[in-house]
N, C-alpha and C positions, 0 to 999 in steps of 0.2 A: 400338203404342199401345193401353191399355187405353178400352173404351167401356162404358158402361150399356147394353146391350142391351135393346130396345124389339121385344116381338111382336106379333103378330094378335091381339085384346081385350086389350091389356096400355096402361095408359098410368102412367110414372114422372115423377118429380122430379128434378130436378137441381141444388144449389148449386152459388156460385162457390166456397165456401169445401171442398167435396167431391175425394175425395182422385181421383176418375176424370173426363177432361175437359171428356167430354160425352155428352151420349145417342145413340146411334144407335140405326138400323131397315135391313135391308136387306131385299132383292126385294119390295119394295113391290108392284110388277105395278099389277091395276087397285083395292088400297085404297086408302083416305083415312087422311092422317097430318095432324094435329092438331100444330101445335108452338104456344109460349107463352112468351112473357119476359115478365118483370117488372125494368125496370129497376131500381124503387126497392129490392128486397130482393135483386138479384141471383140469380133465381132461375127456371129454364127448366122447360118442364114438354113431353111428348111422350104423344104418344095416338096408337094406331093402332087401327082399327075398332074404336071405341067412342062411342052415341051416345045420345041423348035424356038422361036421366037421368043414369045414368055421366058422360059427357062434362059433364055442365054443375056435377057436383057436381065434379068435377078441376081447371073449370077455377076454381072460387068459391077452391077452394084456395091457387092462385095468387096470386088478388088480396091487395093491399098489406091491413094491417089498418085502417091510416090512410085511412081513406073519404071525408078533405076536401080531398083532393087535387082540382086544378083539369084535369090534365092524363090523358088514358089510362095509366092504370098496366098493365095488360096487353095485349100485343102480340100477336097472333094472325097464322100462318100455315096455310093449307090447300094440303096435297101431296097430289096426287095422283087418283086415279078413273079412268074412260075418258070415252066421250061418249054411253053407251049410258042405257035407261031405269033401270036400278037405279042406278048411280054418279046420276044425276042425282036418285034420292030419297035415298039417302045423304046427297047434301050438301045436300039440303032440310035432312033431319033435323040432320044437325051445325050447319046455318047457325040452323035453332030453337035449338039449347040451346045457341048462344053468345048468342045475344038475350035470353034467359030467365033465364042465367049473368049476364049484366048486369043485369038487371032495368029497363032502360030510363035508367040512373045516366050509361054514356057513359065506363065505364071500363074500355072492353074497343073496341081497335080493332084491325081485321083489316088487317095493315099487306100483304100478299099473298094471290093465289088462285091457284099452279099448280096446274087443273085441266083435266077433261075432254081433251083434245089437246094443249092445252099440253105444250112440254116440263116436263119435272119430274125429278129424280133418281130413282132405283129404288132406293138407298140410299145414306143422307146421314147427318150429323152434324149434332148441335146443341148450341152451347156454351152456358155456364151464365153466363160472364163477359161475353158482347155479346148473347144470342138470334141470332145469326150462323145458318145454314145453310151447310153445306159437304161438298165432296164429301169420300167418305173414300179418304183414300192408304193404299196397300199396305205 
């Protein structure tokens, strides 16, 4: 199976309407992975160790254009880190520029935090037709 391949500072896009499934990231280790749906456009987005600025302009991208929606159009997951003092200003800083990325609107909700100890995959997929997370088969 073909994947959009996602690196260390690299964060892509993904339609449902795209000809490859989904995005993945493998050996994660102790980064932070950024994932993102948008149910109303069908459209996933995937960040890995990318923060303040960057991150928050990727994830504005995402959002629907239609801004009188009533409901969170984008769906935020956070994979990843350890439990040490850097992972834990990391996900300060990512946890700032999704707040900043909404602008206080309430259209960005962080639907998961596999962090710090938590299990979490080392490398996953992310589909572009549900924002799903999954492991990847051989």
């Amino acid at each position: 199976m073909k994947y959009l391949i996602v690196k260390t500072g690299e964060a892509k896009t993904l339609s449902s309407r795209d000809s490859v499934p989904a995005l993945a990231t493998f050996d994660l280790g102790g980064d932070f992975a950024i994932t993102a749906f948008n149910p109303a456009t069908r459209t996933a987005g995937l960040a890995r160790e990318i923060y303040g600025e960057a991150l928050e302009n990727f994830l504005r991208t995402l959002l629907s254009p239609d801004t009188t929606l009533i409901y969170p159009v984008l769906q935020i997951r956070i994979i990843g880190g350890s439990a040490d003092a850097t992972s834990t200003a990391k996900f300060k800083e990512a946890f700032k520029a999704i707040q900043q990325a909404d602008e206080g609107k309430d259209f960005i909700n962080i639907v998961a935090a596999e962090i710090g100890g938590k299990p979490f995959p080392q490398s996953f997929k992310l589909t572009a037709f549900d924002g799903q997370v999954g492991a990847i088969e051989s």
